[in-house]
N, C-alpha and C positions, 0 to 999 in steps of 0.2 A: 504494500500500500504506500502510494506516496502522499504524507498530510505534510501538516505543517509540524516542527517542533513542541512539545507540551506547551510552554507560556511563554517562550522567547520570540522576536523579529529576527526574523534575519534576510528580508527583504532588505535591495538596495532604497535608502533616506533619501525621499522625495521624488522615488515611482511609483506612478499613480495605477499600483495594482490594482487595488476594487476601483475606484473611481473610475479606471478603464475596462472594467467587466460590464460587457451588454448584459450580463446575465442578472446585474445586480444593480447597473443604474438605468439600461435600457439608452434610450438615443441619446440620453447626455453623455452617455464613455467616451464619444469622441470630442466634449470638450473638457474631457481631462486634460488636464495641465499637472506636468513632472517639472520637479527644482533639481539641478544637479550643484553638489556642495562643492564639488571642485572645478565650476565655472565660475569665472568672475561674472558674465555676466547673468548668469543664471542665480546665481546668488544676491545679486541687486532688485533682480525681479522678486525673488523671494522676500529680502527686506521690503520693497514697495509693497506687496502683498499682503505681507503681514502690516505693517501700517497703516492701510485700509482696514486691515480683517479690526485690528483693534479699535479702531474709529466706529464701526461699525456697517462700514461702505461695503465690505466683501461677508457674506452668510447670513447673517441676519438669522432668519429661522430655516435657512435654507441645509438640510444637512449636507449633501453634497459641499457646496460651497464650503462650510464650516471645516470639514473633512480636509479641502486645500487648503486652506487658511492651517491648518495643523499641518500639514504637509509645507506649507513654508516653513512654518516656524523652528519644524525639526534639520530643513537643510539649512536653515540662516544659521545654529545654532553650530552643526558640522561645519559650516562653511568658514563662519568667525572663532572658532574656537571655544565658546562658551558661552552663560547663559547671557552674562552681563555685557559685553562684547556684543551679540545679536541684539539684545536691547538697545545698547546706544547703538547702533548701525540702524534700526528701525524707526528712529526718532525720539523726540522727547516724551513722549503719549504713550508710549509704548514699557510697560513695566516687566524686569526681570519675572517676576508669577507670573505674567501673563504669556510671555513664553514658554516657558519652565512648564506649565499645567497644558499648552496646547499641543506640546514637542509631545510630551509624554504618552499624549490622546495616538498622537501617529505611531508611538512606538509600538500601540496592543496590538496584540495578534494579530492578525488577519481576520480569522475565524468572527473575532470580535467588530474589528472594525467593519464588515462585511455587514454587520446586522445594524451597524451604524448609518451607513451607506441607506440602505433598503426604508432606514426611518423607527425600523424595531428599537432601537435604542436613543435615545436622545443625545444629541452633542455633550449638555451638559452630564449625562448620566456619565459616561462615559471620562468626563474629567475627574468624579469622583472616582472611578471603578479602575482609573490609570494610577491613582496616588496608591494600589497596593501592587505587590510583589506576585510573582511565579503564579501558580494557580491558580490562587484567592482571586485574581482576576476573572479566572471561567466564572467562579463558582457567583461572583457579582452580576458579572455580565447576566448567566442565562437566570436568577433572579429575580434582573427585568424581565426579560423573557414569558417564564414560568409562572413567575408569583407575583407579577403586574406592579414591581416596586416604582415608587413615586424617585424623584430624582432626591427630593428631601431623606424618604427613604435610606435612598442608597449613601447618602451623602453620610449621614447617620450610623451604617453599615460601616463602610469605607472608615471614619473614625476611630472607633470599634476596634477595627481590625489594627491600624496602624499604632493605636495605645496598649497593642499586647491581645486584644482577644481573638479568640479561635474563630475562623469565620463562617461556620459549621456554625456554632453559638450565636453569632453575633445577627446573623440570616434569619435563624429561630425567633431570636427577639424579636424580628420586625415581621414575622408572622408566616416565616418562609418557611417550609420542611425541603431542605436540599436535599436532592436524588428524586424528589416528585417529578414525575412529568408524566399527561395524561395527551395517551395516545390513539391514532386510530388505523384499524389494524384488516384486510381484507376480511371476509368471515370468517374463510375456512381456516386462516391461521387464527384469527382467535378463537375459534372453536377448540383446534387442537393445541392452541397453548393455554385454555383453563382445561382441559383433557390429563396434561402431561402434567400439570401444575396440581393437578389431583390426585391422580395415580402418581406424583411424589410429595404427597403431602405440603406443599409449599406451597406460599404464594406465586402467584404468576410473577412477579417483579424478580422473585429467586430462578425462575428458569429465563426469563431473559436475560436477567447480567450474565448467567453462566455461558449462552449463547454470544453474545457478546465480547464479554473475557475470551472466547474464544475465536473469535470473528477480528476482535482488536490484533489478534498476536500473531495472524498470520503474514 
């Protein structure tokens, strides 16, 4: 199987992989716009961009837009060397957290930003759900997803997590049961998966992950 990494990027910073997915913005892919960090001029265009984005001239409520507007910000930051450095190249209006929180948006996953992309996710959910590390990202992301968190919510969450709580725990709090997801499934397979799920005593959710577990590892 080829996926992505568990929680890491490792896309080239400021190609505009989803944004250029028909499959995921439809006929806007081709007015994706890529920042390359080791263009001079590519990197000016990224400062202007983000200088707008933070004005508020570029996204708006537009998530695509918002999505480049983080995709600036993450090659301005490659391009000048750091967060403060990208700042002052962006102008006065433009504040180190404000790079810093949108760089970070471009760094999640794919998987994540993908759902960003499509509007499942909100821009801002998303600046919280970046402020945590490796996993705890999925586990925020879908969430929203699954358990329809508010952006306050997640914000909340994200908190939580970064002051030391488990995010298993922290999920629970806001009324989430992580590993829930309700699916829908042809008949005849869910006939014979409450079938199997009988004749082994188990719930149906125990012969799916093992399905799974074994579907994952090929």
């Amino acid at each position: 199987m080829s996926e992505e990494p568990p929680s890491e990027r490792h896309s080239p910073v400021g190609e505009p992989v989803v944004r250029a997915d028909p499959e995921v913005t439809g006929e806007r892919a081709a007015e994706a716009v890529g920042f390359d960090p080791t263009d001079p001029d590519s990197v000016s265009e990224a400062a202007d961009t983000v200088a707008r984005f933070a004005a508020g001239a570029v996204g708006g409520d537009d998530h695509v837009l918002m999505l480049r507007g983080a995709a600036a910000c993450a090659a301005l930051v490659r391009g000048e060397g750091s967060y403060k450095a990208a700042a002052e190249r962006a102008g006065e209006a433009v504040s180190v957290s404000f790079i810093r929180k949108w760089a970070r948006v471009h760094d999640l996953p794919q998987a994540i930003r993908r759902h960003v992309a499509r509007g499942h996710i909100a821009p801002t959910a998303a600046k919280h759900i970046a402020r945590v590390g490796g996993d705890d990202r999925y586990l925020l992301a879908w969430a929203v997803l699954d358990g329809d968190l508010t952006v306050r919510e997640i914000r909340s969450a994200a908190s939580a997590v970064n002051d030391g709580a488990d995010a298993e725990d922290a999920l629970r709090e806001a009324g989430v049961v992580p590993g829930r997801l309700t699916l829908d499934l042809p008949v005849a397979e869910y006939v014979e998966l409450r079938r199997r799920a009988s004749m082994r005593n188990e719930e149906p959710g125990a012969v799916v992950a093992d399905a799974l577990r074994e579907y994952f590892s090929e």
